[in-house]
MARBA-825781 format. One line per 8 residues: number of its first residue (from 1); their letters; for each residue y, x, z of C-alpha. Coordinates in pm, whole numbers, plus 32768, in hexadecimal, padded with zeros to 4 digits. Each point is the difference from the previous one (the first is absolute). Layout:
N
NUM = A = Y,X,Z; ...
***
This chain:
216
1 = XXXXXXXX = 2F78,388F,6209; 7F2E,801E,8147; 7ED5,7F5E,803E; 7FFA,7F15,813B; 7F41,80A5,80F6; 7EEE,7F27,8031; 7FB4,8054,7EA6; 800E,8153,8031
9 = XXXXXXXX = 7F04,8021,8146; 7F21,7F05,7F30; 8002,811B,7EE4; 7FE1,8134,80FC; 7EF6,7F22,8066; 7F16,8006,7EA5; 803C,813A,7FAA; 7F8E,8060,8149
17 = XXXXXXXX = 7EA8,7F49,7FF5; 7FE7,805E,7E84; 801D,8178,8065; 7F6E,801C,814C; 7ED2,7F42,7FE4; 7EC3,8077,812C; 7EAA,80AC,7F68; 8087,8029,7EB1
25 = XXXXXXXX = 816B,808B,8027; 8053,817E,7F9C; 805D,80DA,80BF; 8121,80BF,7F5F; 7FAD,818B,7FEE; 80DE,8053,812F; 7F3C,7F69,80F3; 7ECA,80F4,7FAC
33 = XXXXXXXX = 811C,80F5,7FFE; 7F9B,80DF,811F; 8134,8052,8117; 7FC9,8113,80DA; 8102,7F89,810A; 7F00,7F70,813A; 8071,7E90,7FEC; 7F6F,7F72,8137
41 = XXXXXXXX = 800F,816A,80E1; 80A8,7F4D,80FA; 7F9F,7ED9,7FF9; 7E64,8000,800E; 8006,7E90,800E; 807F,7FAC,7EE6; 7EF2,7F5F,7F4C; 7F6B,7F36,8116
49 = XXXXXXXX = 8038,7E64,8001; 8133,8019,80F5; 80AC,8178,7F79; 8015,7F9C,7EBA; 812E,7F34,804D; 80B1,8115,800E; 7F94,8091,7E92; 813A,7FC4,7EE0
57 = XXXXXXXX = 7FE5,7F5E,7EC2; 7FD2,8193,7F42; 7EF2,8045,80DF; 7E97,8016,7F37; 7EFC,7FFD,80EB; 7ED6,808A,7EDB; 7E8C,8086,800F; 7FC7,816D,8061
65 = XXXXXXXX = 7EAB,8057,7F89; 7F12,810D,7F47; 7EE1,7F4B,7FB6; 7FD0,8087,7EAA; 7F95,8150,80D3; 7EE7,7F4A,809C; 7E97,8029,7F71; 7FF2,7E5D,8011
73 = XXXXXXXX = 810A,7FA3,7F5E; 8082,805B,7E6B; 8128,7FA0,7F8B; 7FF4,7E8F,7F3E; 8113,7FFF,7EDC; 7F75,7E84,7FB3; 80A7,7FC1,8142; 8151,8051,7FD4
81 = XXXXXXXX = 80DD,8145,8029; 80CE,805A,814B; 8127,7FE4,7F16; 7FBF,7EA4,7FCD; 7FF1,7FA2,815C; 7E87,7FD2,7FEF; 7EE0,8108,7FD3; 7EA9,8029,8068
89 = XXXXXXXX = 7EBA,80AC,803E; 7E7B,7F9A,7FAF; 7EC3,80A2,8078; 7EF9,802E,7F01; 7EC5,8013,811D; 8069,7E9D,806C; 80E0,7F40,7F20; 8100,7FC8,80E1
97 = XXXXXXXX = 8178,8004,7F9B; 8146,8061,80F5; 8147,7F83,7F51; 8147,8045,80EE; 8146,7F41,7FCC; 815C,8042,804E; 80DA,7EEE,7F6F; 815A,7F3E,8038
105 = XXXXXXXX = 7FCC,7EAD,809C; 8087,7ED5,7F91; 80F7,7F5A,80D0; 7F1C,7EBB,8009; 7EF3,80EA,80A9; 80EA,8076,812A; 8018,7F6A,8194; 8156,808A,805E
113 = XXXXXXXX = 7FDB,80A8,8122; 7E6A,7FF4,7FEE; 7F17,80EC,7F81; 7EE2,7F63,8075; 8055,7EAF,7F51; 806A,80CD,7EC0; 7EA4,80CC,7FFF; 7F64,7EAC,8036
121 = XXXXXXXX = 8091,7F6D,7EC0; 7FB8,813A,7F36; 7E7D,7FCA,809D; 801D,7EA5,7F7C; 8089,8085,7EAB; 7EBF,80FB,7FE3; 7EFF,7F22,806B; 809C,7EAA,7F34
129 = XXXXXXXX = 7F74,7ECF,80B5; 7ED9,80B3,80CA; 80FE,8071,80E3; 804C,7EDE,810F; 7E73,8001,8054; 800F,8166,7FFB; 8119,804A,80F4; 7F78,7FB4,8127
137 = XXXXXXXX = 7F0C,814B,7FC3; 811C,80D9,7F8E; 8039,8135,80F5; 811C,80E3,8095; 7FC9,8159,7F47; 8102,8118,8016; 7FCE,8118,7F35; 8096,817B,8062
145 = XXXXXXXX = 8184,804C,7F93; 8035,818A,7F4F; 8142,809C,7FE4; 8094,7FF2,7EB1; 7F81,810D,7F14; 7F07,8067,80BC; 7EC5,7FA4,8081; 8061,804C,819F
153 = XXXXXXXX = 7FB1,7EC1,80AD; 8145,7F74,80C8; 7F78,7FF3,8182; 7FEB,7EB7,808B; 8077,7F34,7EAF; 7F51,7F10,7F49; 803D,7EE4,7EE2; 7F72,7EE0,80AF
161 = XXXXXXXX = 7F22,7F0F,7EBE; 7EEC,7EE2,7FD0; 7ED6,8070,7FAC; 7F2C,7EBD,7F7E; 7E58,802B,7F72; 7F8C,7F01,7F0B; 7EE7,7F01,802C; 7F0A,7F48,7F29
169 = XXXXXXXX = 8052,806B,7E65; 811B,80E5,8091; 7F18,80CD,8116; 8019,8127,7F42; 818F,800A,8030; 80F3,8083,80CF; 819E,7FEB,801A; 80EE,80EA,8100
177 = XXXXXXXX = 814A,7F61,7FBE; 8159,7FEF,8091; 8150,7F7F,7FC2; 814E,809D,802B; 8117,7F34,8020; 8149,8084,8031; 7FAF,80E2,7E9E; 7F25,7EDF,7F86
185 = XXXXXXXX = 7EEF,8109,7FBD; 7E7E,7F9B,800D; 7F18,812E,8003; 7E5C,7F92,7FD6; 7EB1,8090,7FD8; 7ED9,7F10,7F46; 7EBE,80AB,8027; 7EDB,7F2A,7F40
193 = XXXXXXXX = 7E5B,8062,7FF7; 7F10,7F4D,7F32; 7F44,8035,811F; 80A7,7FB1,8153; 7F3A,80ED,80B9; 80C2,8133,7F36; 8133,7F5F,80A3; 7FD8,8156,80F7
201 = XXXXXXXX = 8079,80D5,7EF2; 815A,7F21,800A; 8035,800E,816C; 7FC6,8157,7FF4; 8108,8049,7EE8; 80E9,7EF2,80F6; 7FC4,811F,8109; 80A5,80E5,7F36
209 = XXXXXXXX = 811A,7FA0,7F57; 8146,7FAE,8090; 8166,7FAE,8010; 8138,80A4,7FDD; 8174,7FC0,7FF9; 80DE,80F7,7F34; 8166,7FBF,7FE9; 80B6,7FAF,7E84
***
């Protein structure tokens, strides 16, 4: 027998939220999978607010980075694994700790049409109810684009993000963060200091990581 289909886009509906859930989804192991074909090679702005309208739902916008061949930064297996969707770095002279995200977004997180609004709500999901007094201070921050596989910087492309520093208890924090949409993808990068003046070391790192968009 059928099921009615109300019931069946209420279903589609839970198992989506159940599966797909912000910070704490995983990512499945193709989407660290690493496709050689140069995803966005014609299109250099396809990760700002407005060109990533034009990105489809198997599009994985994901971190390109090699941080772990930095003298700051060693590798952090208490946070996570890249083939978990989550991994990080800490620095033994200063205590600080990098942890990058690349997750699936829950529908409830996405703007259609609104990547802005969308990286606002993941902002809101990261910082939990500091983040209305916060957003006022919360700036425009796009970081370079490579070309997939390698680590050749695309000309004139960037993935436009928020970029958001903690006050009071959370000065020694910091969040890059954006949203995509159309492949309800969220890609982040928490940077916390015991001491907020070490909070150099993150932007630093921010300097030299990036994004990429290989093609599945």
């Amino acid at each position: 027998m059928t099921d009615h289909p109300t019931r069946q886009i209420r279903a589609a509906r839970r198992r989506r939220a159940a599966a797909a859930v912000l910070v704490v989804s995983t990512l499945s192991v193709a989407l660290g999978g690493c496709a050689t074909a140069a995803g966005a090679s014609g299109r250099p702005d396809l990760l700002t607010w407005r060109g990533a309208m034009g990105l489809g739902a198997s599009d994985r916008p994901m971190w390109s980075e090699s941080l772990a061949a930095t003298a700051d930064w060693s590798p952090d297996p208490s946070l996570g694994a890249r083939s978990e969707g989550r991994w990080g770095y800490s620095s033994a002279s200063t205590g600080c700790t990098l942890q990058l995200a690349e997750a699936h977004a829950g529908y409830e997180l996405i703007v259609p049409d609104d990547d802005r609004a969308s990286t606002d709500a993941l902002m809101g999901t990261l910082w939990g109810a500091e983040w209305p007094a916060m957003r006022a201070s919360a700036e425009q921050h796009p970081l370079r684009v490579t070309r997939p596989g390698t680590a050749g910087r695309m000309p004139k492309a960037v993935a436009d993000g928020m970029l958001v520093r903690g006050t009071g208890t959370r000065a020694g924090v910091e969040v890059w963060a954006r949203a995509y949409g159309r492949p309800e993808v969220v890609t982040y990068l928490m940077g916390s200091c015991p001491d907020a003046k070490d909070l150099a070391a993150v932007e630093r790192a921010l300097a030299k990581v990036a994004v990429t968009l290989p093609i599945r």
